[in-house]
PyMOL Python script that loads the backbone (N, CA, C, O; Angstrom):
from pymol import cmd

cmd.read_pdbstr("""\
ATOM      1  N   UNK A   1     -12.552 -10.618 -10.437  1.00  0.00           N
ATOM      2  CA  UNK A   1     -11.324 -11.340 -10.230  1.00  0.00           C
ATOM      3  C   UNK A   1     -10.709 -10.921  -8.897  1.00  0.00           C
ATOM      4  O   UNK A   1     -10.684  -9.760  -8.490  1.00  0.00           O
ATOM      5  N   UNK A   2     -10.177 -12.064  -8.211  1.00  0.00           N
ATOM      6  CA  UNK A   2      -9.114 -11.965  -7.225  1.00  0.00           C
ATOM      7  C   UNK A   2      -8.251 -10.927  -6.898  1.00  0.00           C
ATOM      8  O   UNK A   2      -7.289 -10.887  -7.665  1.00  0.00           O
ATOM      9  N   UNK A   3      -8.246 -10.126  -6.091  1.00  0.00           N
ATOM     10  CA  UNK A   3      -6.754  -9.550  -6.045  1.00  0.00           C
ATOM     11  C   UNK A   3      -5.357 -10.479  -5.385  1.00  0.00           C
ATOM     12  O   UNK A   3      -5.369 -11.019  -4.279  1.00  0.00           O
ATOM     13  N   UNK A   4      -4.379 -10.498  -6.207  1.00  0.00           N
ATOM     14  CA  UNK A   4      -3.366 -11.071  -5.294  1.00  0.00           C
ATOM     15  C   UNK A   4      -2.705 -10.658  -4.528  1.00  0.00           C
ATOM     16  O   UNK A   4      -2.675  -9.437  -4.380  1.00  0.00           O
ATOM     17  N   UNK A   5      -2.056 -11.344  -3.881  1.00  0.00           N
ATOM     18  CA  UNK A   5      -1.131 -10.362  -2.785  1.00  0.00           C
ATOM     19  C   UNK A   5       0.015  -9.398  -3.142  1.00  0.00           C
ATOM     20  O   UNK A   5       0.368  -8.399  -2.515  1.00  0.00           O
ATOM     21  N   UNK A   6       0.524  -9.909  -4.287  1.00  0.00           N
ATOM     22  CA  UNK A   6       1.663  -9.110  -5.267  1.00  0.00           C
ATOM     23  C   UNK A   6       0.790  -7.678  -5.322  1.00  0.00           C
ATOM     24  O   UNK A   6       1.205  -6.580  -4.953  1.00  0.00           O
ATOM     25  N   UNK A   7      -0.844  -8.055  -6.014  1.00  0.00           N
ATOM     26  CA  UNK A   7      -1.237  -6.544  -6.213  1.00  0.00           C
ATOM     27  C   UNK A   7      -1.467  -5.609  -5.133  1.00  0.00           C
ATOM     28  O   UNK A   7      -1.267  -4.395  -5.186  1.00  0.00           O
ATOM     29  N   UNK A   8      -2.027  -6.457  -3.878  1.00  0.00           N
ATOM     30  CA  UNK A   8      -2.256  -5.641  -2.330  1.00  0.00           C
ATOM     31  C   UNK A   8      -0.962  -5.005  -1.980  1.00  0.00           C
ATOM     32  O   UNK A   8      -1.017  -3.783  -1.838  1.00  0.00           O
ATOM     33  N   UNK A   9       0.423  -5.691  -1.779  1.00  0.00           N
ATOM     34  CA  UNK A   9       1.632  -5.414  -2.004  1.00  0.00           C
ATOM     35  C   UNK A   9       2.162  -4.024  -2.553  1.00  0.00           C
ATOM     36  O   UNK A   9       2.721  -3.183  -1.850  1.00  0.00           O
ATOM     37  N   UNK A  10       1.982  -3.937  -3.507  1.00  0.00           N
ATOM     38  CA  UNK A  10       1.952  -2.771  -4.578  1.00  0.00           C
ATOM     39  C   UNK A  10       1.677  -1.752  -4.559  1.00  0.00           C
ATOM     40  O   UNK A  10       2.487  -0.899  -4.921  1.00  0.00           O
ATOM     41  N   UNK A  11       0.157  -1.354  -4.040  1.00  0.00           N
ATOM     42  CA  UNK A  11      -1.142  -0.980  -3.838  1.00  0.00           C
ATOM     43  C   UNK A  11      -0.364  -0.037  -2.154  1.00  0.00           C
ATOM     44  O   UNK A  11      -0.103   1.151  -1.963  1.00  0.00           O
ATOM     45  N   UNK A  12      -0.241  -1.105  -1.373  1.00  0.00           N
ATOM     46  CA  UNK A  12       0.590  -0.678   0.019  1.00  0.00           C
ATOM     47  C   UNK A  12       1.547   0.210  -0.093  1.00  0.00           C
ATOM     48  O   UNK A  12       1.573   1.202   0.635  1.00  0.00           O
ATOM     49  N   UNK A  13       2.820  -0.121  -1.385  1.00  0.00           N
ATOM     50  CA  UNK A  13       3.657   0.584  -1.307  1.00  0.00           C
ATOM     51  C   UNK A  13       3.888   2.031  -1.716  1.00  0.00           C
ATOM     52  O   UNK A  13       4.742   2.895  -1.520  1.00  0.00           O
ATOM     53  N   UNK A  14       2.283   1.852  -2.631  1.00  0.00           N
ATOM     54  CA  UNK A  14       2.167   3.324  -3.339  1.00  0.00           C
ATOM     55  C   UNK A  14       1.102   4.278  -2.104  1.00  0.00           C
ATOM     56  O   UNK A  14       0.968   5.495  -1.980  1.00  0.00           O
ATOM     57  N   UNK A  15       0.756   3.641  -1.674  1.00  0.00           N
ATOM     58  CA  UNK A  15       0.144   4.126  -0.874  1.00  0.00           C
ATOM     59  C   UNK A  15       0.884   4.707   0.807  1.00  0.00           C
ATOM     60  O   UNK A  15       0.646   5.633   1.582  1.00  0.00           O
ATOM     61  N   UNK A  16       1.551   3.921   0.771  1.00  0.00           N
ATOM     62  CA  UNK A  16       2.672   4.563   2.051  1.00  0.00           C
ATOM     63  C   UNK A  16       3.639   5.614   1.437  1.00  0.00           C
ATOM     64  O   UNK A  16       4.163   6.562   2.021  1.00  0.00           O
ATOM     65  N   UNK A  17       3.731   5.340   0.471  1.00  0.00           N
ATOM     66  CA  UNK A  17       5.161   6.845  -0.419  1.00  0.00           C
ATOM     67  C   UNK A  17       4.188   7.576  -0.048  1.00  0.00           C
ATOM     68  O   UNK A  17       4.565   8.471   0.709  1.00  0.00           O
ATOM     69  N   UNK A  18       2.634   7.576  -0.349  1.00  0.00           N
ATOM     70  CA  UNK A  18       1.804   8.822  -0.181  1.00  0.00           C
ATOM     71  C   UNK A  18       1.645   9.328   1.057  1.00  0.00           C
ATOM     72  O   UNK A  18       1.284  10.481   1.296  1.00  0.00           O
ATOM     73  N   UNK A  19       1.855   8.657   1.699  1.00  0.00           N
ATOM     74  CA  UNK A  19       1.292   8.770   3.419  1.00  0.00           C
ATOM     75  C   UNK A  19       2.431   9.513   3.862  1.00  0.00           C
ATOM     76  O   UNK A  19       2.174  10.553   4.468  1.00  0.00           O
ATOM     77  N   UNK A  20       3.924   9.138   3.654  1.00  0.00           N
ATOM     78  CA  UNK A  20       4.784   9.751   3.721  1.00  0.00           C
ATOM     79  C   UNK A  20       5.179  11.033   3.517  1.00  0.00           C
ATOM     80  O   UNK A  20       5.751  11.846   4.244  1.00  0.00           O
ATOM     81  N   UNK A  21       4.690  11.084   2.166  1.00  0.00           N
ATOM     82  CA  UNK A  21       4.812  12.509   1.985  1.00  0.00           C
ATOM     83  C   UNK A  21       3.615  13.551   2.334  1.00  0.00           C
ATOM     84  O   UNK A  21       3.670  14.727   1.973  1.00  0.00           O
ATOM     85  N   UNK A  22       2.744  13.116   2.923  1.00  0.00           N
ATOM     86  CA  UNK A  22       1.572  13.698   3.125  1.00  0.00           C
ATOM     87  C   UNK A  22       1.920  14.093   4.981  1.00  0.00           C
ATOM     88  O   UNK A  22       1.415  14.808   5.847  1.00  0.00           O
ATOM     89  N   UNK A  23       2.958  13.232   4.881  1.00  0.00           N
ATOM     90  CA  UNK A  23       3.239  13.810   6.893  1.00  0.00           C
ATOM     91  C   UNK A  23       3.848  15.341   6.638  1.00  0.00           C
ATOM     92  O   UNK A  23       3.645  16.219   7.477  1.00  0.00           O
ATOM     93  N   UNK A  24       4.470  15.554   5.645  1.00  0.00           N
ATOM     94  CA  UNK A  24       5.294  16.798   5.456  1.00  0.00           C
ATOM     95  C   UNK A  24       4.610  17.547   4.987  1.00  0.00           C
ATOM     96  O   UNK A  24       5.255  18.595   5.015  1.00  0.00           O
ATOM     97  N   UNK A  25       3.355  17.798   4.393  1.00  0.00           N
ATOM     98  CA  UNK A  25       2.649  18.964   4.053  1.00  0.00           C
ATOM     99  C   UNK A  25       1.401  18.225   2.879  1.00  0.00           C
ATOM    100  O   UNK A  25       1.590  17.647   1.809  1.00  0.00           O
ATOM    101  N   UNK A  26      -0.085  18.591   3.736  1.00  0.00           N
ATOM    102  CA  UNK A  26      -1.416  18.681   3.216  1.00  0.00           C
ATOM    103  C   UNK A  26      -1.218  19.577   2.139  1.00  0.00           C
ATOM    104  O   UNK A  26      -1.647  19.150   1.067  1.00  0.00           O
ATOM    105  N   UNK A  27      -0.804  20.456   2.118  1.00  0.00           N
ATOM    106  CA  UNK A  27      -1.192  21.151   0.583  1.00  0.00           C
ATOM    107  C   UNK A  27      -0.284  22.156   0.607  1.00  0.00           C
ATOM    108  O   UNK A  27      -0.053  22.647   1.711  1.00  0.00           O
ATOM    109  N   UNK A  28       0.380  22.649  -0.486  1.00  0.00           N
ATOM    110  CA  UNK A  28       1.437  23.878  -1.006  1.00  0.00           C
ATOM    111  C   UNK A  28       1.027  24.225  -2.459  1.00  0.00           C
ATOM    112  O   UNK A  28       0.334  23.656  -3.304  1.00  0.00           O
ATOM    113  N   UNK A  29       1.726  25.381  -2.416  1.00  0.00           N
ATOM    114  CA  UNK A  29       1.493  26.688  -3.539  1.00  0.00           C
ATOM    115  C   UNK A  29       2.975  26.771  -4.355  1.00  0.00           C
ATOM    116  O   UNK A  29       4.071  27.027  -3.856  1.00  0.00           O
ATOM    117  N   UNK A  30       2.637  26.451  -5.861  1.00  0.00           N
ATOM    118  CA  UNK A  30       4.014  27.417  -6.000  1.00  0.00           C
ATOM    119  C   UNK A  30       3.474  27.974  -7.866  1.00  0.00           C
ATOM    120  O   UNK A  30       2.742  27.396  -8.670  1.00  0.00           O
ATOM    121  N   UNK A  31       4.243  29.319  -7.974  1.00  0.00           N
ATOM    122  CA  UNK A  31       4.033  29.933  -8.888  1.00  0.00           C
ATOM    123  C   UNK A  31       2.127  29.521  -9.510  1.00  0.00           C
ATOM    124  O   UNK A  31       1.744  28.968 -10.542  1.00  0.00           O
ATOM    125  N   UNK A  32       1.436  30.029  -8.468  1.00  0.00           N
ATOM    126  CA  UNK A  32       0.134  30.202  -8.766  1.00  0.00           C
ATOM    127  C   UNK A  32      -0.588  29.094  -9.057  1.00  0.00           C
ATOM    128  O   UNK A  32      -1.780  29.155  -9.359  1.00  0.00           O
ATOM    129  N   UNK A  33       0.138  27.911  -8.980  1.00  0.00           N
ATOM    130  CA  UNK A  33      -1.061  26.714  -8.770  1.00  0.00           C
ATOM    131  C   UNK A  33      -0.937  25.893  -7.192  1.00  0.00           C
ATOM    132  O   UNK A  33      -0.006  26.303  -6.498  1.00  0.00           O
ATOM    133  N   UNK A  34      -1.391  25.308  -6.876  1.00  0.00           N
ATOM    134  CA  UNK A  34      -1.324  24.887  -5.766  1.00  0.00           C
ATOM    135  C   UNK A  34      -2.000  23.470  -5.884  1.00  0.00           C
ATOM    136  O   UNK A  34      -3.065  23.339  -6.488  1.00  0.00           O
ATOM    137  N   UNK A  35      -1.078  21.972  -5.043  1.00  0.00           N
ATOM    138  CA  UNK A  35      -1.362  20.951  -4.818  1.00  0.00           C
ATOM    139  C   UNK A  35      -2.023  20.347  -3.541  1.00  0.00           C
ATOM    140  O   UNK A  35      -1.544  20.536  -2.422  1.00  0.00           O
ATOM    141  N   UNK A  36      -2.892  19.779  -3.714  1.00  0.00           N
ATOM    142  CA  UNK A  36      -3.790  19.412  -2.378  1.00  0.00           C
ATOM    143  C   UNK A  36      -3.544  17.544  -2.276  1.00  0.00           C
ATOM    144  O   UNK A  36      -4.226  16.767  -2.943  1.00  0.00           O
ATOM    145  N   UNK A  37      -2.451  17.102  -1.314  1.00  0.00           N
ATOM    146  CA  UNK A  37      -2.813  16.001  -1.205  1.00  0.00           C
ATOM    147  C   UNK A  37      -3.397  15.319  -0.137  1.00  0.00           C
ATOM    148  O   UNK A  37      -3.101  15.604   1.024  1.00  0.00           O
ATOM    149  N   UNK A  38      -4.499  14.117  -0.524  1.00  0.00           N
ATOM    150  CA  UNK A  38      -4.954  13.172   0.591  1.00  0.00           C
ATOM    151  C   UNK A  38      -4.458  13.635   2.319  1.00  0.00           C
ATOM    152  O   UNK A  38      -3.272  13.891   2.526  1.00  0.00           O
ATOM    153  N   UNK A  39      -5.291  13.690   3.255  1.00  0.00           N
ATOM    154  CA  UNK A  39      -4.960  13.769   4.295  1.00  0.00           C
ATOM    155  C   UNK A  39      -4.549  12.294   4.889  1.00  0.00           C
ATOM    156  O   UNK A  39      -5.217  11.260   4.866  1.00  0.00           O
ATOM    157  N   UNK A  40      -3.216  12.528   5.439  1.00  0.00           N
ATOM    158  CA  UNK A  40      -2.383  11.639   5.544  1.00  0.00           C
ATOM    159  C   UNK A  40      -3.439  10.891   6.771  1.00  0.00           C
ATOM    160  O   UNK A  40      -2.987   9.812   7.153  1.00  0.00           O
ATOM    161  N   UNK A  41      -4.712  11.289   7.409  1.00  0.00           N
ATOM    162  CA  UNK A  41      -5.106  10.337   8.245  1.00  0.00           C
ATOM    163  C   UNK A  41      -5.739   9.283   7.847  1.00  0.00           C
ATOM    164  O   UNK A  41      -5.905   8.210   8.428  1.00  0.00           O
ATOM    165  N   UNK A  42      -6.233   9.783   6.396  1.00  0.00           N
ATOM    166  CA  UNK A  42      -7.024   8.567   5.281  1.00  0.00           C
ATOM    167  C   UNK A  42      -5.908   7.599   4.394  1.00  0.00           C
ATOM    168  O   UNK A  42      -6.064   6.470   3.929  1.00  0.00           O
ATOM    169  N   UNK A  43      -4.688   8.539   4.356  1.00  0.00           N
ATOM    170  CA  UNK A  43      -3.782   7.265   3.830  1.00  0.00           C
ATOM    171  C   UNK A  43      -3.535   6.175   5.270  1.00  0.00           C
ATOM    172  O   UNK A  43      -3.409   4.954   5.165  1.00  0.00           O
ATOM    173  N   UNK A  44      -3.515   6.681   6.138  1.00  0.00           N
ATOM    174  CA  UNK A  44      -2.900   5.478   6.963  1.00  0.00           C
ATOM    175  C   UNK A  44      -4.548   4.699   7.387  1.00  0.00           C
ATOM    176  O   UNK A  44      -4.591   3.741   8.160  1.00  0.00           O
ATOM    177  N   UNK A  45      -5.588   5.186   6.859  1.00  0.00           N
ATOM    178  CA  UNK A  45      -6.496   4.387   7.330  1.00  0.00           C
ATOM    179  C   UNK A  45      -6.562   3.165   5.751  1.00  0.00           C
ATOM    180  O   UNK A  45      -6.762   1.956   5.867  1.00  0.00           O
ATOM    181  N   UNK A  46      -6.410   3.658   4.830  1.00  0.00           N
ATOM    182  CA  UNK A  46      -6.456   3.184   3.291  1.00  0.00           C
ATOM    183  C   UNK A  46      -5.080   1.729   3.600  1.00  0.00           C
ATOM    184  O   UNK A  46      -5.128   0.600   3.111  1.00  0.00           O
ATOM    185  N   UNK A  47      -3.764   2.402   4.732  1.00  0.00           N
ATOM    186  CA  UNK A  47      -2.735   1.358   4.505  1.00  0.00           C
ATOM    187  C   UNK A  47      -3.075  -0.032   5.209  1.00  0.00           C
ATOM    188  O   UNK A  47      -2.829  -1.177   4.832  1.00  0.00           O
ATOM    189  N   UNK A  48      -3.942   0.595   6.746  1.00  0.00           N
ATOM    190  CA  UNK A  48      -3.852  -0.487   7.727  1.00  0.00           C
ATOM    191  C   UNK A  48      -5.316  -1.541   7.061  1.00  0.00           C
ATOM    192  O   UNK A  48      -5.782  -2.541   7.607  1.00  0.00           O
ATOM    193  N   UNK A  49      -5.660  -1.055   6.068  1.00  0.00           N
ATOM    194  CA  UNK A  49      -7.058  -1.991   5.396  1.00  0.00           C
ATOM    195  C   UNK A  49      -6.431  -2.726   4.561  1.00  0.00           C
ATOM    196  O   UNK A  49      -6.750  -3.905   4.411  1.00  0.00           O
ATOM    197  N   UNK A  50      -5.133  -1.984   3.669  1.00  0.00           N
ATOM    198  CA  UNK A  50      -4.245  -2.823   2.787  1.00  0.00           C
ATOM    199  C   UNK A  50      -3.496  -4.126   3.391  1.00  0.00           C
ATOM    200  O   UNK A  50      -3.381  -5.226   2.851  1.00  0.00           O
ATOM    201  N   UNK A  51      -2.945  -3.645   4.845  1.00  0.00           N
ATOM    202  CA  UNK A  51      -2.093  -4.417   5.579  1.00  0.00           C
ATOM    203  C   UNK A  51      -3.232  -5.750   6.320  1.00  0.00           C
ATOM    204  O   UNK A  51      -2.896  -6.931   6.231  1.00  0.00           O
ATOM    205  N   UNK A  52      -4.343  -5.406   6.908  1.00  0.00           N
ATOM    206  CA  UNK A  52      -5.002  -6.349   6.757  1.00  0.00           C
ATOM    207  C   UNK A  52      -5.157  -6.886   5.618  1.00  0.00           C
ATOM    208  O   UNK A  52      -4.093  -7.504   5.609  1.00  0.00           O
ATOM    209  N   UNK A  53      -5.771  -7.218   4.373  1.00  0.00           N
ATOM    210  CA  UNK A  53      -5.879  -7.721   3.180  1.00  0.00           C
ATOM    211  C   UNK A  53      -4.677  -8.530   2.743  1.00  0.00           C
ATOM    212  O   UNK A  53      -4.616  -9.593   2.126  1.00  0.00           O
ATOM    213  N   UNK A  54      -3.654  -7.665   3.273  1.00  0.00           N
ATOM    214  CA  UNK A  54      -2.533  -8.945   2.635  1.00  0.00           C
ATOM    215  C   UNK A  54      -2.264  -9.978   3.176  1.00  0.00           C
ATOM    216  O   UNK A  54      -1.968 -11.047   2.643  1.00  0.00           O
ATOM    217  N   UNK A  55      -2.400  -9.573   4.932  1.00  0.00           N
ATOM    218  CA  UNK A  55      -2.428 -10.683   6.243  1.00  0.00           C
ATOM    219  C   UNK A  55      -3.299 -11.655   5.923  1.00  0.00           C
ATOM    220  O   UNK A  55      -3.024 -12.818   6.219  1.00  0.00           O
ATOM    221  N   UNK A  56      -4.363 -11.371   5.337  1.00  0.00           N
ATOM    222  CA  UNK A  56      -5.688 -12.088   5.057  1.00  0.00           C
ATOM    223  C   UNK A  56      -5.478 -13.572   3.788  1.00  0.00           C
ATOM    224  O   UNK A  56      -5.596 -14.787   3.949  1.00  0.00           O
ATOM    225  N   UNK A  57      -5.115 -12.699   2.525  1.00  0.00           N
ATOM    226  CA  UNK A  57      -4.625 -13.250   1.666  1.00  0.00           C
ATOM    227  C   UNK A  57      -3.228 -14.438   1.951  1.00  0.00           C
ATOM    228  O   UNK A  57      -3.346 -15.632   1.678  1.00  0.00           O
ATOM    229  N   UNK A  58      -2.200 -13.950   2.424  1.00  0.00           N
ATOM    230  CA  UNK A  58      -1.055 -14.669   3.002  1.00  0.00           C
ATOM    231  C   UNK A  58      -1.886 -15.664   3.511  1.00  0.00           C
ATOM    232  O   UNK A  58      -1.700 -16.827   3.153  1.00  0.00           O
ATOM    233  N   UNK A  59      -2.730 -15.395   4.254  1.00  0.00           N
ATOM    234  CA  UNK A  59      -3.013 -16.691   5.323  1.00  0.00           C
ATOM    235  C   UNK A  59      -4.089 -18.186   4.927  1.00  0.00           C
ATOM    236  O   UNK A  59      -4.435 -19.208   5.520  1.00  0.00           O
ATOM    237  N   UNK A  60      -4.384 -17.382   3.201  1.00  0.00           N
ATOM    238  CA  UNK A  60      -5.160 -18.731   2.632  1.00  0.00           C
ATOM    239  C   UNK A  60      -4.703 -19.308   1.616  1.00  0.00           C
ATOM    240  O   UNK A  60      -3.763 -18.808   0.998  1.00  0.00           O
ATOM    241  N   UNK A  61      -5.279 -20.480   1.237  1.00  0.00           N
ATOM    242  CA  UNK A  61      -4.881 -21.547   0.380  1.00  0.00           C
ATOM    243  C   UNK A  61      -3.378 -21.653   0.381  1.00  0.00           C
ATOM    244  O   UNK A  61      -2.848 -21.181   1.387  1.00  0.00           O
ATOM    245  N   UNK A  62      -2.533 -22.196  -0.573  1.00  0.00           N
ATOM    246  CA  UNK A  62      -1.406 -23.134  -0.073  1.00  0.00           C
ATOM    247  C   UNK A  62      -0.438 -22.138   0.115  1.00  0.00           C
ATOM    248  O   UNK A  62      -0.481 -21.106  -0.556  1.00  0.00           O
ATOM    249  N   UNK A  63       0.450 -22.341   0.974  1.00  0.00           N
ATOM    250  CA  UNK A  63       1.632 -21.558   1.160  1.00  0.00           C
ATOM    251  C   UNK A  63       3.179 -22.568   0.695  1.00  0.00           C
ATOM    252  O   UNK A  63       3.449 -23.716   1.047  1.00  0.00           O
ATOM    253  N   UNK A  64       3.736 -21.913   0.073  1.00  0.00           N
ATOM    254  CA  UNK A  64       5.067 -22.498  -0.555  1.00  0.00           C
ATOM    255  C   UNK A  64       5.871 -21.970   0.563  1.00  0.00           C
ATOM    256  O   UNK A  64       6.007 -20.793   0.895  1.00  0.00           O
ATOM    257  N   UNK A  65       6.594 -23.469   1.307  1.00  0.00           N
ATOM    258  CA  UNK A  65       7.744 -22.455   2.070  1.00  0.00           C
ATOM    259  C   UNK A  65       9.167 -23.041   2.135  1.00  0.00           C
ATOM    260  O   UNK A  65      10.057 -22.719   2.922  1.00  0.00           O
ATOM    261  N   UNK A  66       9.228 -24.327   0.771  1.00  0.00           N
ATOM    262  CA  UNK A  66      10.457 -24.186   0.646  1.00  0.00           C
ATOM    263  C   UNK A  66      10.530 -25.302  -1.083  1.00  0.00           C
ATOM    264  O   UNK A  66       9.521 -25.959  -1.341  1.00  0.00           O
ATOM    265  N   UNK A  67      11.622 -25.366  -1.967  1.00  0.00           N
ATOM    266  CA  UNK A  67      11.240 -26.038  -2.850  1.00  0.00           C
ATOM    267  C   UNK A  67      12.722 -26.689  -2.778  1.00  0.00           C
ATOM    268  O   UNK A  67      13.763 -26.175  -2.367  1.00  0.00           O
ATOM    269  N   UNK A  68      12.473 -28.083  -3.349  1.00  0.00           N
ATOM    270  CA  UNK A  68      13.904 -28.556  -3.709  1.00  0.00           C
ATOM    271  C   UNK A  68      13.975 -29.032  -4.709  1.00  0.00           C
ATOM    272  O   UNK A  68      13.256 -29.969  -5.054  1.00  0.00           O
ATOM    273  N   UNK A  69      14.948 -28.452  -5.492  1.00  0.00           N
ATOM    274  CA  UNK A  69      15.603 -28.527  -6.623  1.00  0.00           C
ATOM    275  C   UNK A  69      15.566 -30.428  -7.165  1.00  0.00           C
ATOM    276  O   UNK A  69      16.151 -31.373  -6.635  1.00  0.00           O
ATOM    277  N   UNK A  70      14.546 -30.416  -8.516  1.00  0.00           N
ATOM    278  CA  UNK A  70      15.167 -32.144  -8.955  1.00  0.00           C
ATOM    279  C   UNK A  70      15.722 -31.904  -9.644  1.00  0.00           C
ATOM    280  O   UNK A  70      15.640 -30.799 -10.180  1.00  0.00           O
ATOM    281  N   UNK A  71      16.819 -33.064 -10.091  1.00  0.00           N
ATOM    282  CA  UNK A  71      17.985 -32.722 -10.805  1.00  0.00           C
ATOM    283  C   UNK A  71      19.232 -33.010 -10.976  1.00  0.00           C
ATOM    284  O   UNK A  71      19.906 -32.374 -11.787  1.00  0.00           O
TER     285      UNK A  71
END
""", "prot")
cmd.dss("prot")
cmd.show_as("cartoon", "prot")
cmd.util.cbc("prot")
cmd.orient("prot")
């Protein structure tokens, strides 16, 4: 099945919170466990593939760009 753009959308936004927080620190320690996240150079390579895909999607089959109300 299709992905839609709602889901590429989505997908982008969770993926940039990550990127974001991945500018402020690859990995930290606290009370003896320690978190390792994604290197923020693979989130922004993961976003600009997302950001194509949605450009992609947007740009086929019909586009709605305005509706008027019957009535």
């Amino acid at each position: 099945m299709a992905r839609t753009i709602a889901q590429a959308e989505e997908e982008y936004t969770a993926v940039r919170a990550a990127y974001l927080k991945a500018l402020n620190a690859e990995s930290y320690g606290v009370g003896g466990r320690s978190v390792s996240r994604p290197r923020s150079s693979d989130l922004r390579k993961q976003m600009d593939q997302l950001a194509e895909e949605i450009a992609r999607l947007e740009g086929s089959g019909i586009k709605v760009v305005a509706v008027t109300p019957i009535g």
